[in-house]
N, C-alpha and C positions, 0 to 999 in steps of 0.2 A: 940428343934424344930428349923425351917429353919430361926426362929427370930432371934437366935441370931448369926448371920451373920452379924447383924447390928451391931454388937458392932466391928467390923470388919473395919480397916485404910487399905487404899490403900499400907502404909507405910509396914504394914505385907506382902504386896504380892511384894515386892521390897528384899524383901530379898536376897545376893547375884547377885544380877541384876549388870551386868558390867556397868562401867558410856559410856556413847556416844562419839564417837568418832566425830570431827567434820570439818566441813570446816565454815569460815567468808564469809559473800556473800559480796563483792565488786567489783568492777568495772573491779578486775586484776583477778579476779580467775573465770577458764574457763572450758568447758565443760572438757575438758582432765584432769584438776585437780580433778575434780570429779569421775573420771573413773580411774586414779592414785589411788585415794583412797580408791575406793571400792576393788580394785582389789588387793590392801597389806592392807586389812584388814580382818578379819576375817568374819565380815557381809557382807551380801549381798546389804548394805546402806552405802549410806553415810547420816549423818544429815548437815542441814543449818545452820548457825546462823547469828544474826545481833547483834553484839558486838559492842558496841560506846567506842571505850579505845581511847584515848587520848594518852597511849603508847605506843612506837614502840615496834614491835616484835622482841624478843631476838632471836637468832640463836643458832640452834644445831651447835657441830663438822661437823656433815655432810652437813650441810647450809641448814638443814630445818628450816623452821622457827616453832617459839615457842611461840603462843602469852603466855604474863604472864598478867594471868587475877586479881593476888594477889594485892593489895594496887592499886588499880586504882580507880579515879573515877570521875565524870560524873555530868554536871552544870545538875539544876534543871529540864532547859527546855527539858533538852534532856531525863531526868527520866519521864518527862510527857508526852513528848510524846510518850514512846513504856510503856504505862499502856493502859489498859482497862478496862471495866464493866466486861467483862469474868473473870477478873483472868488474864489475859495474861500480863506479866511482875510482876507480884506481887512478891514483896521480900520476901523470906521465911527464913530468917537469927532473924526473930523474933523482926527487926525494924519496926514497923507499920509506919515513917514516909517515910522511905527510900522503892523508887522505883527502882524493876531490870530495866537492862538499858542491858543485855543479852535476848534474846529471841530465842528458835528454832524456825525456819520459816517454816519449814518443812524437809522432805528427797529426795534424789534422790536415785532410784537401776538401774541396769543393763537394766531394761525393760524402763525405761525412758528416757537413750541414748539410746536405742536402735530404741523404734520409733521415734526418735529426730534424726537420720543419714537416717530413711524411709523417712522422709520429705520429698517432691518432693524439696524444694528448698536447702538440705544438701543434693541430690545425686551426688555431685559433690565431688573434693575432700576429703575422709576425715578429714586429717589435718587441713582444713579449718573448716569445722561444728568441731572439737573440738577444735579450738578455739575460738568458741563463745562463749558470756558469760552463766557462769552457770543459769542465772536467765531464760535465753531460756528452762529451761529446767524445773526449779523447779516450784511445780506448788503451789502458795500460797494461795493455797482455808484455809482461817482462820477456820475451822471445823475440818481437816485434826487431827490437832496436836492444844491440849489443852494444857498451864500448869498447873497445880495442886497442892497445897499444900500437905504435906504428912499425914494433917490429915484427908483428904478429909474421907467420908463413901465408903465402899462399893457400898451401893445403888447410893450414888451420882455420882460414877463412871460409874455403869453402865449406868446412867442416861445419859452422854456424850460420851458415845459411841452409844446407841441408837439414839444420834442427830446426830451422825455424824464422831466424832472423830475417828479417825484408831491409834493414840497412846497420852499418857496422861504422858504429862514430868515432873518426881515427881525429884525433890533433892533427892541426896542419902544423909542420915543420915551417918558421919561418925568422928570415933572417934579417927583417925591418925593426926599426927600433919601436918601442911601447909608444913614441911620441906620433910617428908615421903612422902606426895601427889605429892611433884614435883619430888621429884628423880622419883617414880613409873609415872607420864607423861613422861619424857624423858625416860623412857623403852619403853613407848609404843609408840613412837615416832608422836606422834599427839596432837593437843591439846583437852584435854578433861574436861578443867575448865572455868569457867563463873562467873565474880566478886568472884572469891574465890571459887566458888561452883563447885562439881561435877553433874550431872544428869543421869538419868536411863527413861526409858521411861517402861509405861505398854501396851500390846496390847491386843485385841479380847483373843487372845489366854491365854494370862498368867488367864484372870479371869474364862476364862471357867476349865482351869486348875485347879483353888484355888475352884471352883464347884465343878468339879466333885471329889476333894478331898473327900468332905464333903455335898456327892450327896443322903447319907443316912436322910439329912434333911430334904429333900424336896420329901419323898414316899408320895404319889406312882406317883408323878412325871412324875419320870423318867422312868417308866414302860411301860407306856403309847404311843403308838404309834405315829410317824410324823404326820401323816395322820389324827389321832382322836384330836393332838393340833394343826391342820391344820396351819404348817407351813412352806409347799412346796410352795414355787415360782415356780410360772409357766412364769414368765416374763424374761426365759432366753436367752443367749449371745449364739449363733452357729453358725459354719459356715458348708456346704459341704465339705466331703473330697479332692473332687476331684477340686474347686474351688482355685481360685489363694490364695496363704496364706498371701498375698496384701493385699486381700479383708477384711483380720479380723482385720487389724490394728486399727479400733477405734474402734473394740468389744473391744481388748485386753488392748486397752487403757483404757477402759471403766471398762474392767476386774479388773484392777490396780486397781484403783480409789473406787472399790463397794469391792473389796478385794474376787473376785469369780474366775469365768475362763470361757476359751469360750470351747464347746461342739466342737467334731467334728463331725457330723452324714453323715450318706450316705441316699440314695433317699427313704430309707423305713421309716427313722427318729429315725433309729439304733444305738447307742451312741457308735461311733468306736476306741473314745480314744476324749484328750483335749490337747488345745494350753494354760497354767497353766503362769500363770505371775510366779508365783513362779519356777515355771521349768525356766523358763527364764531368772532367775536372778541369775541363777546357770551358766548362759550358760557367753560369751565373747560377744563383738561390732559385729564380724564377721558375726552372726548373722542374721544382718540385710541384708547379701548377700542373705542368704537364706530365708528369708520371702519374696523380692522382685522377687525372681528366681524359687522358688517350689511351689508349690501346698501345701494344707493345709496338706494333707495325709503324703506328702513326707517331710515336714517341723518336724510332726510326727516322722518319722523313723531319720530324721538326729540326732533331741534332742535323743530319745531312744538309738542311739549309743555312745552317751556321747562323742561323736566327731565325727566329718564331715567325711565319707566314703571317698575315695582317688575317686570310680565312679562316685558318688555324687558333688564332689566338681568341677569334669570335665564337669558335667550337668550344674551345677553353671556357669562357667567361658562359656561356650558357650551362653547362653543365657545370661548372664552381654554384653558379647559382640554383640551380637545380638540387645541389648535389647539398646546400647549405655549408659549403666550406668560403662563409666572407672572407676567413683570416688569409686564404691563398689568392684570394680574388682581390686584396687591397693589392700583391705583387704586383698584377697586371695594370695597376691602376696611376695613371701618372701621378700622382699625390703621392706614391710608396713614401716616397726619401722625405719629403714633409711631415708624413704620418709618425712617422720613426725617430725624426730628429726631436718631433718633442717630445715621444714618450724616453729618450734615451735620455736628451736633457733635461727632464723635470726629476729622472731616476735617479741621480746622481750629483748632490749637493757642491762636491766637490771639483765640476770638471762644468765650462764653458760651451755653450753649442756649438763655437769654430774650433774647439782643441779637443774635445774626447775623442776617442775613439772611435766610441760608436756613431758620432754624431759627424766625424769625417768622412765615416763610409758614407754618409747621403751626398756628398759631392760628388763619390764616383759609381753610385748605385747605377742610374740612369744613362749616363754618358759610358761605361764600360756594358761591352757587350760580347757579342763569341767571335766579330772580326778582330776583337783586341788581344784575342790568345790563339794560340793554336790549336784547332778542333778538326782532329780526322773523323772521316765520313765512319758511316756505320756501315761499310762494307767490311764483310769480315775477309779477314788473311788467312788463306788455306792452303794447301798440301796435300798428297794423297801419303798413302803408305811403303810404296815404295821411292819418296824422294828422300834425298842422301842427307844426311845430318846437316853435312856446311851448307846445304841449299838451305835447309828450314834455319838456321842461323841466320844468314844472309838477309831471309826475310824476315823475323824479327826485327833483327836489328835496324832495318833501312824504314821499320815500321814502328818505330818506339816501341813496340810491346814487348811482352814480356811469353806469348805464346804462340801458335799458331793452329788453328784448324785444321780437322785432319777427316779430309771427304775419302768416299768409295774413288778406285779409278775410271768405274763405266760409267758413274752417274753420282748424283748429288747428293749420295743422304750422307748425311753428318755421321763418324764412328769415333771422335776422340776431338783429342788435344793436344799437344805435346807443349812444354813447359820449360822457362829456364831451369829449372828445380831438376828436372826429369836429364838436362843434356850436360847440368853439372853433377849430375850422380856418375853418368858414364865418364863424364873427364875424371873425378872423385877417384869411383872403384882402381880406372886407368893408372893413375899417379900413387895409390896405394900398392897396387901388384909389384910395382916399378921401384919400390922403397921398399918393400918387402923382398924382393927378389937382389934388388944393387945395393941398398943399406942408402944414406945420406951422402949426397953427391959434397 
């Protein structure tokens, strides 16, 4: 029975989970260092961290820097202050006295520079908005990102994502030695250790995954239609196609943040396709030309071509001009990565034009583009209301997302959503009645 799920550690669903790749949030590390990051690395994230080492950072060959988070450590006051009632800094090394003194604070993707350069007061420049500090950008709603021990329960996990959470950052278990752990960092040329430790995060998605593994437990469930576990929101994010794609900017932020997306309908309330955070995080900075310059529809067709039309980009550049946004109009402009490398280099006394940061993103400004990540079309993923739970999972899941559209059955108008959020409440409630009713398996 679906009981014994409970017997069930977060620790199990971590299995080959890569550790986080990270940046330190300080006072020197700036929107470009974030956007450096994401873009030479495989995710479409970067994570935060607030690391109190006392250390200085050792240096790659190539003058990256390295912090070495090994044998460090950290006066009392400072372990008490990044703890909390949550969980959050708790030392998982099996010292009960000893507090972490690493914390992730959260992530930044592509869609968070990206409406961070929308800004009306970053339309200027861009070299300028990336170099503000990254904290301009990260958004440290403490709910975001939990840590979690790895022996956390199943159910208690879900428990934290239902409050809120969008990822739960477990310690990786592992049984390489500290000397194996650093050569394999300086492979992957980031740091991705914290007082010793590696991390892995879990999201919405991996546990709906480790469900429907073992989705045979919870018949008949899953058979059961959206509609009949009345789990469609009807509380959604849309804009007009034909409406400026300006206008969706704090849907889409909004979008981020709920982990959905915005609709795009036309005048009948026709669901013509979506503006997907997750499309967007596949996409580049440039971007943000085109959400201040095209229409929601046309914003549409630019993503679907998995890069900017040559017709397109000359609509673009008339209306930047038109519109007096120079600062988005250098993006278009082959010179970007030029323009940027000196203001980044003259910014920073201390850092080299071939070793900063920012001044390394201009080698893959140009040359990276949306064939170089993965960018699904902006056709949205739908559903009517009477299909069966594991169907609307199925498609999810075979769709990266994290929801799906939920049309009329005779015709096309748009009446909902249905959500990771929305199908772990039903597993949630399911797995509560079942410990309530059997006691702890």
């Amino acid at each position: 029975m679906a009981l014994t799920l409970l017997n069930h550690v977060i620790a199990d669903l971590c299995l080959g989970k890569p550790a986080l790749k990270s940046l330190p949030l300080s006072s020197a590390t700036t929107v470009g260092d974030a956007l450096f990051a994401i873009k030479a690395s495989q995710d479409n994230f970067i994570t935060i961290w607030a690391c109190h080492c006392r250390k200085q950072p050792r240096k790659l060959p190539g003058g990256d820097a390295l912090i070495d988070y090994q044998n460090i450590s950290t006066s009392t006051n400072d372990r008490n202050n990044h703890s909390d009632d949550n969980g959050h800094g708790k030392s998982f090394n099996g010292s009960e006295g000893n507090q972490e003194f690493c914390k992730c604070l959260g992530k930044i993707c592509m869609v968070d520079i990206i409406c961070f350069l929308c800004k009306e007061e970053n339309l200027g420049p861009p070299a300028s908005a990336l170099l503000s500090p990254v904290s301009d950008v990260l958004n440290q709603s403490s709910g975001f990102v939990k840590h979690v021990d790895p022996s956390t329960s199943l159910l208690e996990a879900i428990d934290l994502i239902l409050q809120g959470a969008q990822n739960l950052v477990v310690p990786i278990q592992s049984t390489s030695s500290p000397s194996s752990r650093r050569k394999q960092q300086k492979v992957a040329g980031g740091p991705t250790f914290h007082n010793g430790r590696e991390y892995c995060w879990l999201t919405q998605e991996d546990v709906i995954q480790f469900i429907l593994s073992r989705i045979g437990l919870f018949t008949p469930i899953p058979n059961l239609s959206v509609e009949t576990l009345g789990i469609i929101r009807t509380d959604i994010l849309t804009v007009d196609y034909h409406a400026p794609a300006s206008l969706a900017l704090d849907a889409i932020a909004r979008a981020l943040a709920e982990q959905t997306s915005v609709g795009v309908v036309d005048e009948d309330g026709t669901l013509v396709g979506e503006i997907s955070p997750f499309t967007l995080s596949g996409c580049d900075e440039t971007v943000a030309a085109a959400i201040m310059t095209l229409s929601a529809g046309d914003l549409m067709a630019y993503i679907d071509w998995g890069g900017p039309p040559e017709d397109m980009v000359r609509v673009m550049r008339a209306r930047l001009v038109e519109n007096k946004l120079q600062g988005l109009l250098e993006m278009l402009s082959d010179d970007y990565s030029s323009s940027y490398s000196s203001v980044s280099s003259s910014s920073d006394d201390e850092s080299t034009p071939s070793n900063s940061p920012t001044s390394r993103l201009t080698r893959h400004n140009r040359s990276w583009s949306y064939s170089a990540r993965m960018v699904r079309k902006a056709e949205a993923i739908v559903c009517h209301p009477r299909s069966s739970l594991i169907a609307v999972m199925i498609q999810a899941i075979a769709h990266r997302v994290n929801y799906v559209w939920v049309m009329e059955d005779d015709h096309d108008t748009l009446i909902g959503i249905v959500t990771f959020s929305d199908m772990l409440e039903v597993f949630h409630e399911y797995l509560q009645s079942m410990l309530e009713e059997w006691g702890t398996p």
